[in-house]
N, C-alpha and C positions, 0 to 999 in steps of 0.2 A: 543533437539532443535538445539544449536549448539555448537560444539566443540571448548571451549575454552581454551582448554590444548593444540592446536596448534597455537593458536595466543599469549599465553602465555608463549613463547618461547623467552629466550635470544639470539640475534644474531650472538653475538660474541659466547659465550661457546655453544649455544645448550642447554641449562638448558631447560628445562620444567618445567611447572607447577609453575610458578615462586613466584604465591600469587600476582602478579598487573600485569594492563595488558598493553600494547604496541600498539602502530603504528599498527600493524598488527590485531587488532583487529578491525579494524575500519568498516569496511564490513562484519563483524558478526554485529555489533550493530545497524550500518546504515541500516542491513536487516530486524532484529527486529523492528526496530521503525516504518520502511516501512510494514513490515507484523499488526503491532499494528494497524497503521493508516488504514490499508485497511481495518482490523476489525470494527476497530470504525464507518468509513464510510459504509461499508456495511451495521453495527448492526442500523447507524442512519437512513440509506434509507428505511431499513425496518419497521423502525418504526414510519416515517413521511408519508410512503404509509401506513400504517395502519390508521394514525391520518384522511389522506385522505380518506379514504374510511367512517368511523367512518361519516367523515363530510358530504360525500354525503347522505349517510343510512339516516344522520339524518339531514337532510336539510328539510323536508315535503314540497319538491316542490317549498322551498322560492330560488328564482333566485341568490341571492347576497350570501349565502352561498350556494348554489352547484359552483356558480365562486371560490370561498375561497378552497373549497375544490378541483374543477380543478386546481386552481393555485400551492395549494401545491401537487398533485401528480403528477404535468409538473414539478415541481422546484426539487422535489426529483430523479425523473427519468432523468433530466438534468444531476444533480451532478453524480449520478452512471454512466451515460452513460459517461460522462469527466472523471472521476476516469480506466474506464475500457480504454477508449480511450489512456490515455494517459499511462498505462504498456503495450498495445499493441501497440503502437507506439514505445516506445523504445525496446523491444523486435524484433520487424520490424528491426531497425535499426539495432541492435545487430546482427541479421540474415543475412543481406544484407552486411554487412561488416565486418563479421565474426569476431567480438570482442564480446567475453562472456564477457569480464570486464563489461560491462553495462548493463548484468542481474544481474549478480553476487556483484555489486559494487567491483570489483576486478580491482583498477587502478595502484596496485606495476608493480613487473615485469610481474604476468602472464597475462597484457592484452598487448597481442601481437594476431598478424593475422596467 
């Protein structure tokens, strides 16, 4: 996943592997939590487009739940479509201004141009 034998580095001696971790960790963790969340939201989207569909299958033509069930499959595919919008927004920006610090969460020294 990620290599925490390099953020676990003392900066004065150079020690590795120090057993706690530092400053320099922060952007392995921040990417994790960001990779966890994109899971969650993806795993929920799919399975509130499932509840939706479920709901229209089984609606028998009553009007007020086939809307229940259009509304939760418009409200599901909002949130995805906002989630994917906005990594490809920042990605965008990262590209255009050639700072990988803002894919990477990398804001020490190496987010330079």
């Amino acid at each position: 996943m990620f290599n925490w034998g390099t953020c676990m580095q003392d900066p004065i001696t150079g020690a590795t592997n120090l057993g706690y971790l530092t400053f320099n960790c922060l952007p392995n963790f921040f990417q994790g939590v960001i990779q966890t969340a994109l899971s969650f939201v993806g795993i929920t989207c799919a399975i509130f487009i499932i509840i939706a569909g479920f709901k229209l299958v089984s609606s028998q033509g009553d009007a007020k739940k086939i809307a229940e069930g259009r509304n939760t499959l418009t409200f599901a595919l909002i949130g995805l479509v906002v989630v994917i919008l906005s990594f490809t927004i920042i990605h965008f920006f990262s590209y255009v201004t050639g700072l990988g610090c803002l894919m990477n969460l990398n804001f020490g020294t190496g987010c330079t141009q």
